[in-house]
C-alpha positions as CSV (number, residue, x, y, z in Angstrom):
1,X,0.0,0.0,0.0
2,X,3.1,2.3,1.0
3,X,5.9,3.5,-2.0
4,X,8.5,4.7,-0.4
5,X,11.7,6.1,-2.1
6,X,12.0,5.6,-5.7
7,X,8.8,4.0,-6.1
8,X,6.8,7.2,-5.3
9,X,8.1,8.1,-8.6
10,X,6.1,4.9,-10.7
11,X,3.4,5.3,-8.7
12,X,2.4,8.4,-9.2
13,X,3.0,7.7,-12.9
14,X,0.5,4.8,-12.4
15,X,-3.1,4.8,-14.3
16,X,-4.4,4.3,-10.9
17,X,-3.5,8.1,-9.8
18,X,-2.0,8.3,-6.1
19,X,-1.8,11.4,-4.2
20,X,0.9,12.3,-1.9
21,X,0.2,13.4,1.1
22,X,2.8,14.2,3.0
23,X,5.2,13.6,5.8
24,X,8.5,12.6,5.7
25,X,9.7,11.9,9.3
26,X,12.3,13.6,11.1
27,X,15.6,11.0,10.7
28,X,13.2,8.5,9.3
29,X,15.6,8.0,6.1
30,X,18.7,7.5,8.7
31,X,17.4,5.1,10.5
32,X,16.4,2.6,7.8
33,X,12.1,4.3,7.8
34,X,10.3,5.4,4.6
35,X,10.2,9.1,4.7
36,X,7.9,9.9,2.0
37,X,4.8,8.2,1.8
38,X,2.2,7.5,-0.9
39,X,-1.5,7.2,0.0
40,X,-3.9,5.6,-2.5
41,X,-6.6,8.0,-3.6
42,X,-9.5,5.6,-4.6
43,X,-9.8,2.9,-6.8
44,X,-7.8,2.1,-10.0
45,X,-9.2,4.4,-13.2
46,X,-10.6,6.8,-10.7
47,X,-8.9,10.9,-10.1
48,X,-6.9,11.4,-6.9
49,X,-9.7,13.2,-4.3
50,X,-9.1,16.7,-4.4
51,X,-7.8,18.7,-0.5
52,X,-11.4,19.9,-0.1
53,X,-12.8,16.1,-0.3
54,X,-10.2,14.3,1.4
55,X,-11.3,17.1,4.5
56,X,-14.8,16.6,3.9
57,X,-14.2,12.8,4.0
58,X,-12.3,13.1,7.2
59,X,-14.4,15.7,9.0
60,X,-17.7,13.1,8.3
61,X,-15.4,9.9,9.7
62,X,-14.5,12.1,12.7
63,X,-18.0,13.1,13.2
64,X,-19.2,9.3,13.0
65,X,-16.7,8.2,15.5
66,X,-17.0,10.5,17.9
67,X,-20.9,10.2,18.0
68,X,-20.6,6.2,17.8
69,X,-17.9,6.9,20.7
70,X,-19.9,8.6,22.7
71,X,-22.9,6.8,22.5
72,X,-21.4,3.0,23.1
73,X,-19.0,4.4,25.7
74,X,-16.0,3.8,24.3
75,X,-12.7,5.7,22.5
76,X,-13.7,7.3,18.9
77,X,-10.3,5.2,17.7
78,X,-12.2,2.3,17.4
79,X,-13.9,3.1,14.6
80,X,-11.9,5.8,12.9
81,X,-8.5,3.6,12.3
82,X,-10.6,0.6,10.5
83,X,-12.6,2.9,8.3
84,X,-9.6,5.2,7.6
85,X,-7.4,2.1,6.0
86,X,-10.3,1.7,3.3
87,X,-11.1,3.0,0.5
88,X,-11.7,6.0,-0.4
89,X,-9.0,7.3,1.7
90,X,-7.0,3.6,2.1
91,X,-4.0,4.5,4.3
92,X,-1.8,2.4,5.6
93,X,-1.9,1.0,8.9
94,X,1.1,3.2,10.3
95,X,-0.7,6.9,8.9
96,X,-4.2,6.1,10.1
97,X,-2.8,5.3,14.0
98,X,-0.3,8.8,13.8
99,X,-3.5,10.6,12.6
100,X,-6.0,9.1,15.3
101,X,-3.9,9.6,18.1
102,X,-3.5,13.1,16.7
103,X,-7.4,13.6,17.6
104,X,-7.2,10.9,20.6
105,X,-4.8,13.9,22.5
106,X,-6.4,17.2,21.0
107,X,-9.5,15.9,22.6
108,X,-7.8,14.6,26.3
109,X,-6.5,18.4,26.6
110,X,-9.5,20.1,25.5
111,X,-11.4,18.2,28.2
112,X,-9.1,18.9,30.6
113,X,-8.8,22.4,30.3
114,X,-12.6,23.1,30.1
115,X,-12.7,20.9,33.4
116,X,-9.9,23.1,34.8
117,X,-11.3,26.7,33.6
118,X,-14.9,25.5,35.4
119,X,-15.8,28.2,38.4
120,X,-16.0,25.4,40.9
121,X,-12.8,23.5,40.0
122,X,-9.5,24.0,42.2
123,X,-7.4,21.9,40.3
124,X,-4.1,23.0,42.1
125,X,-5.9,22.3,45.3
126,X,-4.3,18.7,46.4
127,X,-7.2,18.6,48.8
128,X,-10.1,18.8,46.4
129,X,-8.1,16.9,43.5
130,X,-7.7,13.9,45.9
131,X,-11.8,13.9,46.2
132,X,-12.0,14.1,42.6
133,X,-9.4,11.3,41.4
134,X,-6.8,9.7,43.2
135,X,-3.8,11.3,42.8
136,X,-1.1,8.6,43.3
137,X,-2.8,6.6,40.8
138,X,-2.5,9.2,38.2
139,X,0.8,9.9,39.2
140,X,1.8,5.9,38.3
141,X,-0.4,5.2,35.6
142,X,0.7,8.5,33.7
143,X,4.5,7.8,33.9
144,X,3.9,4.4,33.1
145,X,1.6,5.0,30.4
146,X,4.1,7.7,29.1
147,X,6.9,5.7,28.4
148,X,5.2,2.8,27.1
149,X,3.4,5.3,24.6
150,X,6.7,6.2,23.4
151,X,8.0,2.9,22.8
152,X,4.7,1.6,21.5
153,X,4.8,4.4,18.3
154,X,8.6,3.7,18.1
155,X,7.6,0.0,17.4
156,X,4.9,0.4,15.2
157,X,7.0,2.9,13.0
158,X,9.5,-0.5,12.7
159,X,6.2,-2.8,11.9
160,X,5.9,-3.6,8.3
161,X,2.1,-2.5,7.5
162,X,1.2,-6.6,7.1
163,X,2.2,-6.8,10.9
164,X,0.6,-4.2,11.8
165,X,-2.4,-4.8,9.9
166,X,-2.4,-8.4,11.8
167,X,-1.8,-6.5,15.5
168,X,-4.6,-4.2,14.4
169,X,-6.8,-7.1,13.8
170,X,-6.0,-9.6,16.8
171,X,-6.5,-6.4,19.1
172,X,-10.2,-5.1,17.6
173,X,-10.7,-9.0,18.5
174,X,-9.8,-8.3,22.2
175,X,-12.1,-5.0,22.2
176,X,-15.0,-6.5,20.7
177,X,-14.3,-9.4,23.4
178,X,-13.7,-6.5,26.1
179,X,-17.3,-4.4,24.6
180,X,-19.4,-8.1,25.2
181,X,-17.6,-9.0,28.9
182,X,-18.4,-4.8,30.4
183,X,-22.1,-5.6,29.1
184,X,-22.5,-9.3,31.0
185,X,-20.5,-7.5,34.0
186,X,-22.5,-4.3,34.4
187,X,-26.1,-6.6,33.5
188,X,-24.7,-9.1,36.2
189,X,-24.5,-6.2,38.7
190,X,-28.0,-4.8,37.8
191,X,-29.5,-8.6,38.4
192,X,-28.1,-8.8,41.4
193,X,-29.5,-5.2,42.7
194,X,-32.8,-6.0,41.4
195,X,-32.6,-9.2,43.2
196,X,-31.6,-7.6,46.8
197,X,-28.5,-9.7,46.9
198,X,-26.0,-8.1,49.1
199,X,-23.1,-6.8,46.4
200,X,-20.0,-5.9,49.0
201,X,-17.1,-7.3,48.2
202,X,-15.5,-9.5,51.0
203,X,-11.7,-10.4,50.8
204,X,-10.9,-14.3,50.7
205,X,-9.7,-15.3,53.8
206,X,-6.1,-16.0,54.2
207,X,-4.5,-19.7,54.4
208,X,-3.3,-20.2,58.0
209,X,-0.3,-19.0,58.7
210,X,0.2,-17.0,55.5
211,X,0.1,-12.8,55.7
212,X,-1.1,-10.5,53.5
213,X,1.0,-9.4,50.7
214,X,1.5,-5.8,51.5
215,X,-1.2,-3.4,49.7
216,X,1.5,-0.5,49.0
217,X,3.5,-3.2,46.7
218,X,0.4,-5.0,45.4
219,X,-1.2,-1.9,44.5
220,X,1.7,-0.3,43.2
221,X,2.6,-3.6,40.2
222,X,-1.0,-3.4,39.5
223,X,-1.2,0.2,38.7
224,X,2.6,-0.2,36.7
225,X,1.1,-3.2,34.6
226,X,-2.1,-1.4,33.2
227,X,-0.6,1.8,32.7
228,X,1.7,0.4,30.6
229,X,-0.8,-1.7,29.0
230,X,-2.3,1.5,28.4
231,X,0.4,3.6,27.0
232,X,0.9,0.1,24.7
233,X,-2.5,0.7,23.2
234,X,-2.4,4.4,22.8
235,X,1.1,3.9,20.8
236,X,0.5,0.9,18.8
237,X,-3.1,1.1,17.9
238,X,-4.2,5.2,18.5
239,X,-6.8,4.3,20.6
240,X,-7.6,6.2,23.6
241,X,-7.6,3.0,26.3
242,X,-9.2,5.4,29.8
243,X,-12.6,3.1,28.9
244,X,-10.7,-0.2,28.7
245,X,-8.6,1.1,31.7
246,X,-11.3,1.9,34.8
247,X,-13.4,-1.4,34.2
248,X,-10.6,-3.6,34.2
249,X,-9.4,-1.5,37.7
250,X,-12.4,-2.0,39.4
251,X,-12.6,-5.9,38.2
252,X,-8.7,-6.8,39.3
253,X,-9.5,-4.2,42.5
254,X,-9.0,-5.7,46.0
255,X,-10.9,-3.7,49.0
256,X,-9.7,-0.3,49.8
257,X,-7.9,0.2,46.4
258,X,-8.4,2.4,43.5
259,X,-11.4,0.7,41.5
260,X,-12.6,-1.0,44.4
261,X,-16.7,-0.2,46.1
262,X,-15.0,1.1,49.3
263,X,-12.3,3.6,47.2
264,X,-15.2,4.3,45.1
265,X,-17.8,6.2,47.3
266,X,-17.8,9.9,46.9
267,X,-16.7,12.4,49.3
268,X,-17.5,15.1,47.8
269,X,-19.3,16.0,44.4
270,X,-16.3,17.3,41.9
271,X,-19.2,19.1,39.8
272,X,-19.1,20.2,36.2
273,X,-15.2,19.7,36.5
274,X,-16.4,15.7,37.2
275,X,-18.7,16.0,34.2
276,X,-16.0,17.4,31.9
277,X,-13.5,14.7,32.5
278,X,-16.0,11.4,32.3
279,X,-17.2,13.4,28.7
280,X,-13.5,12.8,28.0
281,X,-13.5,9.5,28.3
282,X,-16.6,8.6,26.4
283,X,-16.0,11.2,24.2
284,X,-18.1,14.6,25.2
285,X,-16.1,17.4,25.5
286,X,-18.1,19.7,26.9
287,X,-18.2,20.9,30.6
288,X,-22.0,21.0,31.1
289,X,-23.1,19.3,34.1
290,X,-24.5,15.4,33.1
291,X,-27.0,14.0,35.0
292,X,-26.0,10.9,34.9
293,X,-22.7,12.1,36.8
294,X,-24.8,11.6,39.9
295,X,-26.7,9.2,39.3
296,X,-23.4,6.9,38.7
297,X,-21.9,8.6,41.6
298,X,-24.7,7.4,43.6
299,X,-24.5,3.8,42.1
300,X,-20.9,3.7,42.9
301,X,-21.4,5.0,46.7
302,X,-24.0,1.8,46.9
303,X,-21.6,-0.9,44.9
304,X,-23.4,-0.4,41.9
305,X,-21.4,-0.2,38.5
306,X,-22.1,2.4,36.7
307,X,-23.2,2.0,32.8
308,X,-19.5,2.2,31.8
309,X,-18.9,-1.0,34.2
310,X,-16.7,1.2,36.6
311,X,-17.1,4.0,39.1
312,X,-17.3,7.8,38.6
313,X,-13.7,7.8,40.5
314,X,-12.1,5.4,38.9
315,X,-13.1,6.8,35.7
316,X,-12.5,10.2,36.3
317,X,-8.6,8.6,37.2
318,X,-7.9,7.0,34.2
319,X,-9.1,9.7,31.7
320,X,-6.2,12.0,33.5
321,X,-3.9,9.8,34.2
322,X,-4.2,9.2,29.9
323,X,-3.3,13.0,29.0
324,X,0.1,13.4,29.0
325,X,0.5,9.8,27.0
326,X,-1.9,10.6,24.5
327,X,0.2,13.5,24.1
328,X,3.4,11.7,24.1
329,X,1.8,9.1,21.8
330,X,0.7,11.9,19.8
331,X,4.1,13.7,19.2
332,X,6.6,10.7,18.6
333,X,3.9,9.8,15.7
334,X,4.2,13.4,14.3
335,X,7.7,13.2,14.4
336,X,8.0,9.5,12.6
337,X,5.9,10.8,9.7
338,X,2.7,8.9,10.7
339,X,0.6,11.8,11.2
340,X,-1.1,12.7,7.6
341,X,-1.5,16.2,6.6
342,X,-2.8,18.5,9.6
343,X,-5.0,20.7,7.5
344,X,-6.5,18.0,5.0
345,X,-6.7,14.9,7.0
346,X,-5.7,15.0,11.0
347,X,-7.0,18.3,11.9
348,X,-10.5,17.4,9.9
349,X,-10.8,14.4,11.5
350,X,-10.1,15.6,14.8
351,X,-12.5,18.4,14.8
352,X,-15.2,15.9,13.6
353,X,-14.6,13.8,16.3
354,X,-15.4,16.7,18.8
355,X,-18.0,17.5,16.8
356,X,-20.0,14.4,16.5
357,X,-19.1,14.2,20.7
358,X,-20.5,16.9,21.6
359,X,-23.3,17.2,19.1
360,X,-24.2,13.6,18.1
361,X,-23.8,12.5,21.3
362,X,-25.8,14.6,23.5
363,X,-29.0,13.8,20.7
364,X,-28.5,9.9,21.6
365,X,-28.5,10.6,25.6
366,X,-32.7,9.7,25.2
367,X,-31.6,6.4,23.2
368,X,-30.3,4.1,25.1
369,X,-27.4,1.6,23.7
370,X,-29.1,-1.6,24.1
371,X,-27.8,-5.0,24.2
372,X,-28.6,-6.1,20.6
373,X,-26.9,-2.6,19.1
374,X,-23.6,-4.0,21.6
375,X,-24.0,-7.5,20.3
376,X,-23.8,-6.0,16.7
377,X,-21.0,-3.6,17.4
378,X,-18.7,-6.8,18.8
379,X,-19.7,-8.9,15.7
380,X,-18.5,-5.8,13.4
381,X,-15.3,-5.3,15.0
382,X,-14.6,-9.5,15.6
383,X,-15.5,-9.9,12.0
384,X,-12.9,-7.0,10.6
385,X,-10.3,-8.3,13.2
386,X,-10.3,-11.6,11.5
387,X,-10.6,-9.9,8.0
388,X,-7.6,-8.0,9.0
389,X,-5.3,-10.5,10.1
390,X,-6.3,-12.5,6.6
391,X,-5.2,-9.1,5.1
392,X,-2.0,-9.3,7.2
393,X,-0.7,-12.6,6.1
């Protein structure tokens, strides 16, 4: 799909016209990468699409991701890197992750700021940012996440786009898995709280004679494992990984840590601030105050899951703690070449994304996601996964 070097030359020749789009990376040429890139344009006999289309293209597959994002509860990646590697835009693998993560960060900071500009926020109040999210947490899980961000774009610019196209594919697997087990865990939780069964979690007992591994070390490898799990994801495959990140806390949690029912009660209510940074992980970016903020708030004070199949807390955690690598992610892309042209393809796309968040999004809030629409997501992404690792071979 790629011709790099010389064979930019005879492909643009080609009767199947290919438009260049840009980048070279930085050192890309020294160290053995492609530095120029060709993108196909459409199908064989057809004309290169023109700047104007190829942003019109990207603005509507932004705008459809973020509002598909929003509404399932889940990062707008997932459906913008599949649809971006076919026709009529058909980049390769490599491109479509440097331009997703591209929108993946612009939207992380824009929630964060609007959460930190809101009347009620003190963000540099440890105080009130320790009732908000837990602060050590973020603290690991960013660094963490960080470095594994960087070395997860570092690999994928070393990939061949076959490998990556397979990786692509065995990991839209694992999320279409990961959509189907958060539906049976947060309709499991429901069933039991319409049942009356009692849901507080109560630690194993111990064998005799063997203590308790100590909760600052346990805690600590936990935290260090997923947050480079995270920064992994965010790297290799563009997707924003905060809605992957808080269920699987609160399901590995023991008592008293992050993710667990006891961590998870509210002391105080965080306000729009709180509302602004669960919209950035499911994809909202505005700061305007979500009912639903309380209501999971509430659920999560009782040991109820809320309908992301984690706690407001939790959440609220993750989606911070993932700034600074989506950023990271973000800028060792750019600098690789990965990231297609800002004005014609990544800012587009990006902008769509907040767009169809913060406009699509909201409209759906009356309409809820039911089981069969998750059911049919999972079989979409399973069944491109195994197209893609066909593809791959």
């Amino acid at each position: 799909m790629w011709a790099p070097g010389p064979a930019v030359a005879a492909a643009v020749g080609r009767p199947a016209a290919r438009r260049l789009l840009t980048l070279g990376g930085r050192g890309g040429a020294a160290r053995g990468r492609p530095r120029w890139f060709c993108v196909p344009a459409g199908p064989p006999g057809e004309q290169p699409l023109s700047r104007k289309r190829l942003a019109l293209t990207a603005l509507g597959v932004g705008a459809a991701a973020g509002c598909m994002g929003t509404w399932f509860e889940m990062s707008h990646g997932v459906v913008c890197i599949p649809v971006l590697t076919l026709p009529p835009l058909a980049l390769s693998q490599q491109i479509a992750v440097g331009t997703t993560v591209f929108g993946v960060a612009a939207r992380q900071v824009l929630a964060a700021t609007l959460s930190a500009m809101e009347p009620d926020a003190q963000a540099l109040d440890l105080d009130w940012l320790a009732q908000v999210v837990d602060v050590e947490a973020v603290g690991v899980l960013t660094a963490t996440g960080t470095a594994a961000a960087l070395a997860g774009s570092a690999l994928a610019a070393r990939l061949s786009p076959q490998h990556m196209r397979r990786l692509n594919g065995l990991f839209l697997i694992g999320v279409a898995t990961f959509v189907q087990y958060r539906s049976f865990r947060v309709n499991a939780e429901l069933e039991q709280e319409e049942a009356g069964e009692a849901t507080e979690q109560t630690p194993a007992p111990l064998p005799a004679g063997q203590a308790p591994p100590p909760a600052g070390a346990s805690e600590a490898a936990r935290l260090v494992l997923l947050g480079a799990a995270s920064g992994a994801c965010l790297g290799l495959f563009g997707i924003g990984p905060a809605w992957m990140l808080a269920p699987v806390l609160t399901a590995t949690a023991p008592p008293g840590q992050l993710g667990s029912k006891e961590a998870s009660a509210p002391v105080a209510s965080p306000g729009a601030a709180a509302a602004a940074l669960r919209a950035a992980a499911s994809g909202d970016p505005q700061p305007t105050f979500d009912p639903d903020v309380a209501s999971d708030a509430a659920a999560a004070a009782a040991g109820m899951l809320g309908a992301t199949g984690t706690d407001e807390r939790t959440m609220r955690t993750c989606t911070l703690a993932m700034v600074l690598p989506s950023l990271a992610a973000a800028a060792r892309h750019f600098a690789l070449g990965h990231v297609a042209s800002a004005t014609t393809l990544a800012i587009p796309l990006a902008t769509g994304a907040i767009l169809g968040s913060a406009i699509g999004g909201p409209q759906l809030a009356d309409v809820p996601c039911d089981e069969e629409f998750r059911t049919g997501l999972s079989i979409l992404l399973f069944a491109h996964g195994l197209w893609s690792c066909y593809k791959g071979v």
